[in-house]
N, C-alpha and C positions, 0 to 999 in steps of 0.2 A: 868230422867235427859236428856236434852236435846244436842243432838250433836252437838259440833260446827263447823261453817259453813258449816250446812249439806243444804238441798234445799230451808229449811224453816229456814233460818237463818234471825233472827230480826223478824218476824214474829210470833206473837206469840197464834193468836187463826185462827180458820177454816173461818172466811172470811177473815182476813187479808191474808192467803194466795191463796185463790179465785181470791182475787185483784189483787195479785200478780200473781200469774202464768198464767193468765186467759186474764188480764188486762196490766197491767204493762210491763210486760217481752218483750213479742214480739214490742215494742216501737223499733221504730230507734231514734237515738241520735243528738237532734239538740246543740251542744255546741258552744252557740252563745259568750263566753267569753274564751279565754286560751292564753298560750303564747306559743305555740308551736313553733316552729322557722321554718319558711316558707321554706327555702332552706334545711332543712331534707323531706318534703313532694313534692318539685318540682326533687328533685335530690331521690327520693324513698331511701332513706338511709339505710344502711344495717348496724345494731349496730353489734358493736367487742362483747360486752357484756355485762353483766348484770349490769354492776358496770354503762359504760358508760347510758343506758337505765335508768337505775333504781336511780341511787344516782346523776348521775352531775345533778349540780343545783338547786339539791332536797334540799332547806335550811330547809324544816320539819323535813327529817333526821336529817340532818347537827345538828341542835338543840338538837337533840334528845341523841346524839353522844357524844356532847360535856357535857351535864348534865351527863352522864352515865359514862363520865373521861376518853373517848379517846381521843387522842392527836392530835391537828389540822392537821399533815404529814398526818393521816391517815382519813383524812377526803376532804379537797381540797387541799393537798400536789401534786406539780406536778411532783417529782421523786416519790410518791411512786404507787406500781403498783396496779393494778383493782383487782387483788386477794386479795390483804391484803387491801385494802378497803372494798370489799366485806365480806372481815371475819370480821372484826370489826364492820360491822353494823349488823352481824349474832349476832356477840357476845350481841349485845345491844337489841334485837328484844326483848329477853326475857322480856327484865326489863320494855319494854313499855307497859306491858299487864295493861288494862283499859285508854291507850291513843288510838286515832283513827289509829295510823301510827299500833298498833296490826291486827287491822282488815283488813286494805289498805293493810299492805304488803301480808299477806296470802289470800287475796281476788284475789287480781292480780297474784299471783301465781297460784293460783287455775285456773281461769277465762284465763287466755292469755297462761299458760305452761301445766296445767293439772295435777299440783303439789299437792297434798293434807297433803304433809308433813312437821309439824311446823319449822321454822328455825329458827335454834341455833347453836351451835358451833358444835355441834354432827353431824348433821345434812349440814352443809354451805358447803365442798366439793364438795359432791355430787350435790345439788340444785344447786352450781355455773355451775358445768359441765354442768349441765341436759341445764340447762338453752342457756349459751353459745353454745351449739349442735344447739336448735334450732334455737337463734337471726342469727346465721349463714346461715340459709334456706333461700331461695327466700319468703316462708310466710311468715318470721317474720321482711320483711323492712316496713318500715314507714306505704306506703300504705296498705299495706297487714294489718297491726294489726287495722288500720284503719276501714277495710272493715269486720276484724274481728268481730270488737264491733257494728257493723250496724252502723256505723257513717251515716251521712247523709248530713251535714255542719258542719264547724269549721268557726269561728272566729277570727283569730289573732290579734295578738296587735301593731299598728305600727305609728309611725311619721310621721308626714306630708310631710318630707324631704326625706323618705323612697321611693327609685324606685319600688317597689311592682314588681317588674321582674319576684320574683318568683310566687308570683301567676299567672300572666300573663302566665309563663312558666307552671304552671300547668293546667292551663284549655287550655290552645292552644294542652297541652297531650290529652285532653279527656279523664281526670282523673274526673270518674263520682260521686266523693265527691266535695261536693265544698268547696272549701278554699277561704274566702273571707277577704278585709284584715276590720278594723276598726280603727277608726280616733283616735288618742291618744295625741292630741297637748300639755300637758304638757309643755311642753321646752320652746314655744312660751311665756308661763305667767310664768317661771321663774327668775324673773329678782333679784333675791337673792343676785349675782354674777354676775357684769358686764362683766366681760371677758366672762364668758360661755355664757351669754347671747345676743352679740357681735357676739362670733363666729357661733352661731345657726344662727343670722339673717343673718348673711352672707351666712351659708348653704343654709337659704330660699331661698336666691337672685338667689342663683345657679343654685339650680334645678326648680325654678319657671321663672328664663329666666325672671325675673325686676329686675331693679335695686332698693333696698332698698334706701330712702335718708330718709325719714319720716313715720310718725304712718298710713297714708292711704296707701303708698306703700306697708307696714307688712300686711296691712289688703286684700289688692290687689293679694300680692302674697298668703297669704293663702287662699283666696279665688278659685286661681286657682290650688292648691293644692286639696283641698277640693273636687272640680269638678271633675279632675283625680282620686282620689280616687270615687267619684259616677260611674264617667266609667265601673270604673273595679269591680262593683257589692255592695261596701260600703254601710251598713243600717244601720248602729250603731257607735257612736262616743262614746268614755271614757274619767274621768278622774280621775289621781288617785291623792286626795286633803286629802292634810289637814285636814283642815273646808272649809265650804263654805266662800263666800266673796260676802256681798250685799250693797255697801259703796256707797252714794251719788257722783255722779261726773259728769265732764260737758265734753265734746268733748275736748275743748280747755286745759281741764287740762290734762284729757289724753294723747294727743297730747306733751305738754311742758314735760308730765313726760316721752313719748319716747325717744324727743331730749336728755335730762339729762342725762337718761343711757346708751344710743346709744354714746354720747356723751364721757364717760368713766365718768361719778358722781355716786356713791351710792346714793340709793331713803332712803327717811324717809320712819318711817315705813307706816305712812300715806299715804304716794304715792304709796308706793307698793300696800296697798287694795285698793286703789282706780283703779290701773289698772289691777289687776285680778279679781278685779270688773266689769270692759269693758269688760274684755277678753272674762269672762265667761258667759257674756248675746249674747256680737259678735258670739262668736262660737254655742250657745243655737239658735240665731236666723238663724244661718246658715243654723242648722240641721232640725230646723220647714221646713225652705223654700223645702229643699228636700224631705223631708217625715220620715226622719230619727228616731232611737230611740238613746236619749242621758243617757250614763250609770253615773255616780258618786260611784266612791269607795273611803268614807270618814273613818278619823278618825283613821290612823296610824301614831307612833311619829317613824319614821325610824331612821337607820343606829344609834341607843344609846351610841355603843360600839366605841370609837372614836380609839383607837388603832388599834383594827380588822378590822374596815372599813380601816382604811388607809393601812390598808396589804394586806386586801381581797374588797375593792370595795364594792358598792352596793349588794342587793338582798342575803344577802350571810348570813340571818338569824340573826338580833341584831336589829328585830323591835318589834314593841309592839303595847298592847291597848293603846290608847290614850284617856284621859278626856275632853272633848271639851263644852263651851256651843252653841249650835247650833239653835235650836228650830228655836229663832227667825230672824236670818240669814238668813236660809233656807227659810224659808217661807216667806220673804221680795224676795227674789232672785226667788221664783216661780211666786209667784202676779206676781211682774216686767214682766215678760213675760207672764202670763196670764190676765193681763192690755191690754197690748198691741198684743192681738189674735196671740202670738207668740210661746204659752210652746206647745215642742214636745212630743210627747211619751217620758216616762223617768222613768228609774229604778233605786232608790237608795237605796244602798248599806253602811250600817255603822258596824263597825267593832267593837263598842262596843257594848254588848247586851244591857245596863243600856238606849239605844236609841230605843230600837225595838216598844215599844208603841205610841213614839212620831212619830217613821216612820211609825206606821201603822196607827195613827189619821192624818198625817201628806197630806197622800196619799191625803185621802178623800174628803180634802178640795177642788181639782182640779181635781178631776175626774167628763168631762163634758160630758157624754154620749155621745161622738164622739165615741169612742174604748172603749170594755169592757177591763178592766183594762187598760187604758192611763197610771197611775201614779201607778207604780208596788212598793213596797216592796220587793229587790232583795234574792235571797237566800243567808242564811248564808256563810258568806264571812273568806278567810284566816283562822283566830284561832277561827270560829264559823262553820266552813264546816263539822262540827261530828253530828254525831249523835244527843246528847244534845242541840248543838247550832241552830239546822236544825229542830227539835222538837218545841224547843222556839221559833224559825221566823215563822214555821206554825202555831201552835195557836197563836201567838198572830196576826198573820193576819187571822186568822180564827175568831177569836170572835170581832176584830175592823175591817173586810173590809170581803173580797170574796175569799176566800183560790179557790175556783172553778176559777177563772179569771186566778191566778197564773201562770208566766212562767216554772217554776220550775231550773231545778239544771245548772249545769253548772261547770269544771272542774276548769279554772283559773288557769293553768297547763301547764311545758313546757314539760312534761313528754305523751311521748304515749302509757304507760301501765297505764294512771292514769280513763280512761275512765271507770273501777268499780265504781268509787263514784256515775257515774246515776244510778247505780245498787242498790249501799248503801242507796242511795236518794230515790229511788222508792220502797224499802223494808220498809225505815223507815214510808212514807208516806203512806203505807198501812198498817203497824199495826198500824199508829194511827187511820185513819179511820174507821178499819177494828177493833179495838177495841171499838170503838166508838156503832159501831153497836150492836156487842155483848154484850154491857151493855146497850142496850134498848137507850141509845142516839140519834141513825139513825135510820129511819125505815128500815125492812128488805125487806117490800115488794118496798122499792126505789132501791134495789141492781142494775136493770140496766142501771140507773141514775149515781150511782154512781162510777159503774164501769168503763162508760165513761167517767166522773170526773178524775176519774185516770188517763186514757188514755188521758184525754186531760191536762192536771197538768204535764205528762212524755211528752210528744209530741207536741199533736199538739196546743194548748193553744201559742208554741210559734211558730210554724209555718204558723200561722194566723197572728200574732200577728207583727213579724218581716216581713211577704210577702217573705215567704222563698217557 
């Protein structure tokens, strides 16, 4: 029987962990996706403790919490205190065993604290103490766990409207991680809500120094946003959609369907896709022009729970898979810009698995031997970032495309003990390999082909890939 999480964890025959310890491990960490929040890494932030580190904002837990029949006080209650937060997700750890948050949490404990002991109620005292002792140390602020995990880049998540101060404030440190920020215009094509969408162009107007009056001024000033953001290091734009949006339209309609909402009218639903149809070729052709790579995270139905949202806001765990037809959407919205010598590098990312074949046939169609893998297939994304789900997006991009081209993993994470998942990711992706071979499937005599496969699938695959 084997140990759990002993060195060869998920590893399960003699090359798989060859790959890994040989291969794999010594990788630094390129995390070209997360939500870290920029002003804990420019202000090197020093956590009170485990609870704030570990649980704020974590809606995995959160979920996890509320299925097991804790009561929301003790979940994002703001009278109650980080101890009895912390024991209630002790309390719950047990019950998650065969979900990923079993392995995530005892992995990061093990990996950032040195903990090897299960957490549970017997157990959550002590692990709270051990732990808060050290978040308290000079090594365990922001940067330090950082430099821990070999970080090497981060990616954050930010708005066009966004002063990026703090990265500015971190690399003027000579803070030898770089924190770069990434384009997330969202807000710009949500015109759902006229008020919100009103008062965002307004924001534009402010920090872009135009004055908003019409559809070329928005485009005008996001343009000079967009630029500010290429200054300060930006290689990669996001967005986080629906479905895609590939709707026939003409400038001029465009344009009238600005004034309308600017104007304070609700859009038909028609006008709506028709202009996050603009939107999303304007901003696509943006990021050709600079050399950029454009991310898509499709196919979540958010905030379901309409009562808890309105009490707790976004992001706060009541999203879900969503069922979407896509297919042909998508691929009218790539042509478009591969028509027109405009599609940039571009990684998509769908969140339902019932899509993984269509995104991996999907890829192929636009991949022009310009960059080996231009059109990536992203890694298992939100409620497919386990094991299982991360298993399923490699082979199936292994048997329809080039699993060796792959960027590989990436956190998507506001948390900075979350950086085990490139651990988890690169254990999974060597025993499958690494099984692979032992069943006569790979040849043995290609081991040191392959083993740079690895190394380049963990590392550098995207450190090429992005011009990092």
């Amino acid at each position: 029987m084997k140990k759990f999480l002993d060195e060869n964890f998920l590893l399960q025959t003699t090359t798989a962990q060859k790959l890994y310890h040989e291969h794999a491990v010594k990788q630094p960490i390129i995390d070209y996706h997360c939500h870290l929040v920029p002003s804990m890494v420019a202000n090197d932030h020093q956590f009170n403790t485990i609870t704030e580190a570990w649980l704020g904002g974590d809606h995995y837990k959160w979920r996890a919490m509320r299925t097991n029949g804790v009561d929301e006080q003790f979940i994002t209650g703001k009278e109650t205190s980080d101890w009895n937060k912390f024991e209630k997700w002790a309390e719950t750890v047990p019950y998650t065993m065969r979900n990923p948050l079993y392995h995530w949490t005892h992995l990061e404990l093990k990996t950032a604290f040195g903990i090897e002991k299960l957490l549970s109620p017997k157990t959550a005292r002590e692990i709270y103490d051990a732990c808060n002792e050290k978040l308290n140390s000079p090594e365990y602020s922001a940067r330090n766990l950082m430099r821990h995990y070999k970080v090497e880049a981060v990616c954050t998540t930010d708005d066009p409207v966004d002063s990026l101060e703090h990265h500015i404030k971190t690399k003027n440190d000579g803070f030898e991680i770089k924190m770069l920020p990434t384009w997330r215009p969202d807000k710009a094509m949500a015109v759902e809500n006229v008020m919100n969408f009103r008062a965002y162009v307004e924001q534009l107007a402010q920090v872009s120094g135009i004055n908003i009056a019409n559809f070329d001024d928005m485009i005008a000033a996001l343009r000079k946003r967009h630029d500010f953001f290429h200054e300060l290091g930006c290689k990669l734009s996001d967005h986080g959609i629906e479905e895609f949006y590939a709707e026939n339209y003409t400038e001029t309609e465009v344009k009238n369907i600005f004034n309308k909402i600017y104007g304070g009218k609700e859009l038909l639903h028609e006008e709506t896709l028709k202009f996050k149809s603009a939107m999303l070729v304007i901003f696509a052709e943006m990021d050709w022009e600079k050399g950029w790579t454009q991310q898509f995270h499709y196919g979540a139905i958010r905030n379901n729970n309409t009562r808890l949202f309105n009490k707790l806001g976004p992001d706060t765990g009541f999203d879900s898979i969503g069922t979407f037809s896509t297919s042909k959407v998508l691929s009218k919205f790539l042509n478009r810009l591969d028509t027109n010598d405009k599609l940039a590098k571009t990684i998509l990312y769908n969140l339902n698995p019932a899509d993984n074949e269509m995104i991996a046939t999907m890829i192929g169609n636009f991949q022009d031997g310009t960059v080996p893998g231009k059109i990536q297939f992203g890694s298992g994304w939100w409620f497919l970032d386990q094991k299982d789900g991360m298993e399923k997006q490699m082979n199936t991009l292994s048997v329809l495309g080039l699993l060796s081209r792959f960027v590989g993993m990436l956190t998507d994470s506001r948390s900075f003990l979350s950086y085990p998942r490139h651990e988890y990711f690169r254990r999974t992706l060597c025993n499958l390999i690494g099984n692979d071979v032992e069943n006569g499937l790979l040849p043995e005599s290609e081991i040191e082909f392959i083993g740079q496969m690895v190394e380049n699938i963990s590392y550098y695959n995207a450190k090429f890939f992005f011009n990092f």
